[in-house]
C-alpha beads as a LAMMPS data file, in Angstrom:
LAMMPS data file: protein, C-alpha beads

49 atoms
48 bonds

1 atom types
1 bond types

-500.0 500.0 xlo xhi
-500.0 500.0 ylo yhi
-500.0 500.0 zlo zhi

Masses

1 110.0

Atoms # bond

1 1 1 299.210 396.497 241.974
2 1 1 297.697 398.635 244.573
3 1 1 295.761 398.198 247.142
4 1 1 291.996 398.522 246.517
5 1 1 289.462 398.694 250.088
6 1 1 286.262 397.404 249.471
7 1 1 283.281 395.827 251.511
8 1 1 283.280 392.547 249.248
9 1 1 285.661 390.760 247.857
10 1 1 286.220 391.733 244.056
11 1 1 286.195 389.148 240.886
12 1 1 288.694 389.030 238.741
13 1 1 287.300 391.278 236.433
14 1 1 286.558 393.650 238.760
15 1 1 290.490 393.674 240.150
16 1 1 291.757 394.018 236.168
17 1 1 289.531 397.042 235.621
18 1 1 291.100 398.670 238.913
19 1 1 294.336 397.948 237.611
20 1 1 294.277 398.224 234.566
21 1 1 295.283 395.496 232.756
22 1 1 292.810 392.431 231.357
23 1 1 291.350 389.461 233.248
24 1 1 293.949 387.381 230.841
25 1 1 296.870 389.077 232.954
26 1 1 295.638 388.866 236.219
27 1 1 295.242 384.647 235.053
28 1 1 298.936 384.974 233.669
29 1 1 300.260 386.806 237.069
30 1 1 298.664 383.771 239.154
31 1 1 300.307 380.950 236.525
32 1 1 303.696 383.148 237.261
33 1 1 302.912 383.162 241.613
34 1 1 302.917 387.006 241.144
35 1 1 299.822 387.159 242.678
36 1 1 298.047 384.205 245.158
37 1 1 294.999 382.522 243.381
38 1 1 292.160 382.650 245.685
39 1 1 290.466 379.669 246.276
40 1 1 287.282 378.137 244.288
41 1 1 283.719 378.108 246.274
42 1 1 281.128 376.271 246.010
43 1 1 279.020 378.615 243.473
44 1 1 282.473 378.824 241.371
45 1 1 283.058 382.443 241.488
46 1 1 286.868 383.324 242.940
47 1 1 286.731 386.646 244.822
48 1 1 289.703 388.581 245.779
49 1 1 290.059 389.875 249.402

Bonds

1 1 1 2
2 1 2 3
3 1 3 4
4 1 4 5
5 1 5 6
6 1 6 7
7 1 7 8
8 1 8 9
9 1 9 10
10 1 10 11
11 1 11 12
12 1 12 13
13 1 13 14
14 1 14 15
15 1 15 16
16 1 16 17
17 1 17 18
18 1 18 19
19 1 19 20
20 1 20 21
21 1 21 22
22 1 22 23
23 1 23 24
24 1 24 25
25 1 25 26
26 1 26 27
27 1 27 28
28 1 28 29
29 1 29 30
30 1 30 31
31 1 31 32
32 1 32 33
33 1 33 34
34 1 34 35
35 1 35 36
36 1 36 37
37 1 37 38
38 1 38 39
39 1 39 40
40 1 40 41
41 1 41 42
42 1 42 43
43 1 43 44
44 1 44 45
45 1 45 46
46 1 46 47
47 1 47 48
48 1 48 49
């Protein structure tokens, strides 16, 4: 997957629409450690750097 820059950190649906797959395989990709999970905040929203 390639690098995206942006201001704010992306959701997962955001990061599956820039590469091009669905959110299920960016969930399937973390389960296999293919790509680092981020972590949960408070508001319960994951963002990716």
């Amino acid at each position: 997957m390639a690098k995206v820059k942006s201001e704010k950190p992306l959701t997962i649906g955001r990061v599956a629409r820039q590469a091009g797959v669905n959110v299920e395989t960016i969930r399937y990709y973390q389960k296999r450690g293919l790509i680092q999970e981020p972590s949960k905040p408070v508001l319960g929203y994951r963002c990716y750097p």
